[in-house]
C-alpha positions in Angstrom: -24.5 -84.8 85.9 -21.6 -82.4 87.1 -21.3 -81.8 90.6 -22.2 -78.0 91.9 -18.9 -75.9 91.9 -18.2 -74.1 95.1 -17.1 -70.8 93.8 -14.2 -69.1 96.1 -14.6 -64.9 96.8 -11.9 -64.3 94.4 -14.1 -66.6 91.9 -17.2 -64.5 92.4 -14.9 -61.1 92.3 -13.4 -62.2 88.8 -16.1 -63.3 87.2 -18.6 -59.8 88.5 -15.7 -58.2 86.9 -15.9 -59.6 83.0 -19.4 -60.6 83.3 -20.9 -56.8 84.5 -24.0 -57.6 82.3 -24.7 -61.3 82.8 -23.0 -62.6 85.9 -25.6 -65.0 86.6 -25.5 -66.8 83.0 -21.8 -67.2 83.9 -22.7 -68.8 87.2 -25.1 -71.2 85.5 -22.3 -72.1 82.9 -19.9 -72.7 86.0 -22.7 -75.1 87.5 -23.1 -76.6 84.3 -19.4 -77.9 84.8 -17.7 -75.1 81.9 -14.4 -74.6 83.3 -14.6 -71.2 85.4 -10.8 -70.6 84.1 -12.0 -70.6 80.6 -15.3 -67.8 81.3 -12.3 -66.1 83.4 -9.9 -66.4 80.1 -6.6 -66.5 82.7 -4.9 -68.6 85.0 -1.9 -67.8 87.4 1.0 -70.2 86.7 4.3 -69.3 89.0 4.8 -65.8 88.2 3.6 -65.7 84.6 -0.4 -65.1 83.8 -1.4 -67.3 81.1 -4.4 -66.8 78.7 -6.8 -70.1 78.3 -9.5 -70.9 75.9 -11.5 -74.2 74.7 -8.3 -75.0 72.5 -5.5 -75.1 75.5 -5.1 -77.9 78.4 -6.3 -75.4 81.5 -2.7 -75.5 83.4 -2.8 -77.9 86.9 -1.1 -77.3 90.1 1.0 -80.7 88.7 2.7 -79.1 85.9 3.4 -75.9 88.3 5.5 -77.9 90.7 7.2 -79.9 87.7 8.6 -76.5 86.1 9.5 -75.4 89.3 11.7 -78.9 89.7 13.1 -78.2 86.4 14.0 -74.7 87.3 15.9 -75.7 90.6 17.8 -78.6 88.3 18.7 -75.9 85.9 20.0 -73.4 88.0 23.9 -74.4 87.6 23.8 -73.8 83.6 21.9 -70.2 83.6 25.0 -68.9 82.1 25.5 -71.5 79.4 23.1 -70.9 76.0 21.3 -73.6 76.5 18.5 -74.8 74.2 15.4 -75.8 75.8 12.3 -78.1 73.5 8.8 -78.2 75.5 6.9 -80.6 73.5 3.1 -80.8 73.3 3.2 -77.0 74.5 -0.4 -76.3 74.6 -1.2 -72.9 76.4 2.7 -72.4 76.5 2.8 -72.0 79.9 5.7 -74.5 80.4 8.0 -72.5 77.7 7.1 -69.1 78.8 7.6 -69.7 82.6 10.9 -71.4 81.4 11.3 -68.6 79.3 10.7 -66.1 82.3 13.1 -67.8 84.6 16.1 -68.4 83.0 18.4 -67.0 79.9 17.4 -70.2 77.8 16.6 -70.2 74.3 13.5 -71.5 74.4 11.3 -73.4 71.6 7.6 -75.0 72.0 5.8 -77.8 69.5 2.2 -78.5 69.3 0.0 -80.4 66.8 -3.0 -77.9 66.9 -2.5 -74.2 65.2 -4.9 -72.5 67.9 -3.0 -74.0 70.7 0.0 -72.6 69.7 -1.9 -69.2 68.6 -2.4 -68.8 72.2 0.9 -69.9 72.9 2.3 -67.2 70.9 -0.2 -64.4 72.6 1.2 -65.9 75.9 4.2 -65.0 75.0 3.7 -61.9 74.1 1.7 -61.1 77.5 4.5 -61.9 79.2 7.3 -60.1 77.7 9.5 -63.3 76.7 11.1 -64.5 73.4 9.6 -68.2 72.6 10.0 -69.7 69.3 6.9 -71.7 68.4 6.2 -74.6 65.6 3.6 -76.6 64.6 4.7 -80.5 64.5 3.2 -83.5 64.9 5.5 -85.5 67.6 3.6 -88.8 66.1 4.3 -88.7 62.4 6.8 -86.0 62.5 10.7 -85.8 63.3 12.2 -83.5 65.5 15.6 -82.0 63.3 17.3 -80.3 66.0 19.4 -81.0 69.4 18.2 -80.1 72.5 19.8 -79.5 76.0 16.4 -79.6 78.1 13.4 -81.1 76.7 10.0 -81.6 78.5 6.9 -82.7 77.8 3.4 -83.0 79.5 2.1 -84.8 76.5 -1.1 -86.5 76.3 -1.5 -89.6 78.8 -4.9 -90.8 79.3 -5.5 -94.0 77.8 -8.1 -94.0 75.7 -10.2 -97.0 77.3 -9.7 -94.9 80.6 -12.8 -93.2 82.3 -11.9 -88.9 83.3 -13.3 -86.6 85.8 -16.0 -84.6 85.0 -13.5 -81.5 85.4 -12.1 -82.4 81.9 -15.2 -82.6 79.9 -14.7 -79.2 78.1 -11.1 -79.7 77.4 -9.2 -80.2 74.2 -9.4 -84.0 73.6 -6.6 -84.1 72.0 -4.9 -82.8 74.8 -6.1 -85.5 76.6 -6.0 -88.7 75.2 -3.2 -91.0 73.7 -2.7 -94.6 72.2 -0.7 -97.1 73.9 -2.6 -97.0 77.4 -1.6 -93.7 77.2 2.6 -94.2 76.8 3.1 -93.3 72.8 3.9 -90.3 73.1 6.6 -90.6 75.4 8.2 -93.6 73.2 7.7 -91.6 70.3 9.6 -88.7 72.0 12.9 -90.7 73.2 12.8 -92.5 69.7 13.3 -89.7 68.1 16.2 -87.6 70.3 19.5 -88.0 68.9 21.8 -86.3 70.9 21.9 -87.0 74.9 20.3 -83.7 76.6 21.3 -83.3 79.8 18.0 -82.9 81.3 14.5 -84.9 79.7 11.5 -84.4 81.8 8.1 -85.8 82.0 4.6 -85.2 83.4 3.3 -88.6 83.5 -0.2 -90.3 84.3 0.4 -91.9 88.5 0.4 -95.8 86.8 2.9 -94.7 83.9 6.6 -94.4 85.8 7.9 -98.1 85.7 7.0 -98.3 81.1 8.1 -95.2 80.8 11.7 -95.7 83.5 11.8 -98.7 80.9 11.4 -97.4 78.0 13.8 -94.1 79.6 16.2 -97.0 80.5 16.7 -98.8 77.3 17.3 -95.0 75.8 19.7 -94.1 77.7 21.0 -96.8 79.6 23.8 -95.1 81.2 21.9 -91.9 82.3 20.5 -90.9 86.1 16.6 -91.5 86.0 14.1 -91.0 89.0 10.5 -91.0 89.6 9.5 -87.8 91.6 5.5 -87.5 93.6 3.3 -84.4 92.8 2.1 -82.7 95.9 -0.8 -85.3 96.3 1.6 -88.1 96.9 1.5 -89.5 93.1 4.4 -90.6 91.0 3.9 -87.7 88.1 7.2 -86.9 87.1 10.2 -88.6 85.2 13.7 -87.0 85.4 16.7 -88.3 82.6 19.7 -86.6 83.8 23.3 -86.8 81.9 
């Protein structure tokens, strides 16, 4: 059973405002646990507004605070033409926000076609230049250098129970082999140049396989473990 959503005023407002005809069927899908951002078909994310549907990870509050990081970290080389790789780019809202922000040049990957689809309208929305590819980060190689990558990949482990909250959400979005760590092994496997800023959204139990794994990569390089706003180790940082 899902628990009963408590809608907020700005909730109710939004969804009177799409749903003129049958607000109250759009209630009962919010009570049913359907994701009210996905009846809404928007989210805020920094100053961008990005489109969501049943084939895009709805954007958290996590990934939010990790682009802002980034942002701050790249300040000093917004006049260099830097290239900048999100990988698993879902919704896009990690490129375009990057995109937004800076004078990058900006690129996202992502196994699934309608993922990027929306990726692309996101882009588009929002009045920035992202280049988009589909690629498949597990079978696939990565041909070009990068100066920034990040990645909010998939990193629940399969044998590992979820919040209701997620139920609606692309699976594979979601879920990854390896207690969850492949694709982050897969992704420093395959860099062959040494960026000068990797970044990771990471499950909170990930950070001492994946500083490993960062480690024996790039021995020589800066890495740190950074907390979301709940307290969590979610982020990895690979500075050079």
């Amino acid at each position: 059973m899902f628990s009963k959503r408590t809608l907020t005023d700005l909730d109710k407002k939004l969804l009177q405002e799409k749903y003129q005809t049958n607000y109250e069927e759009a209630i009962k899908k919010v009570n049913a646990g359907y994701p009210i951002q996905y009846l809404i078909g928007n989210v805020a994310f920094l100053n961008v507004e990005i489109n969501v549907n049943e084939h895009v990870l709805i954007p958290r509050f996590e990934t939010e605070y990790l682009v802002e990081k980034v942002l701050k970290k790249v300040e000093k080389y917004q006049q260099e033409p830097l290239k900048f790789l999100d990988i698993c780019t879902g919704s896009g809202c990690i490129a375009v926000a990057i995109a937004k922000n800076t004078n990058f040049y900006c690129k996202g990957i992502d196994i699934s076609k309608d993922a990027l689809q929306v990726a692309k309208e996101n882009g588009i929305k929002n009045n920035v230049i992202v280049e988009y590819k589909k690629l498949n980060i597990l079978k696939e190689t990565i041909t070009e250098n990068y100066d920034v990558i990040i990645s909010n990949p998939p990193y629940i482990g399969k044998e590992e129970s979820v919040d209701e909250s997620v139920y609606y959400e692309p699976s594979i979005a979601l879920y990854a082999e390896e207690k969850g760590i492949i694709f982050y092994r897969k992704i420093l496997e395959q860099i062959k140049n040494k960026p000068r800023l990797i970044t990771f959204e990471i499950g909170e139990n990930q950070k001492d396989e994946i500083i490993k794994l960062a480690t024996q990569k790039f021995p020589t390089a800066k890495i740190s473990c950074e907390k979301d706003l709940c307290g969590k180790f979610r982020y990895i940082f690979i500075e050079q």
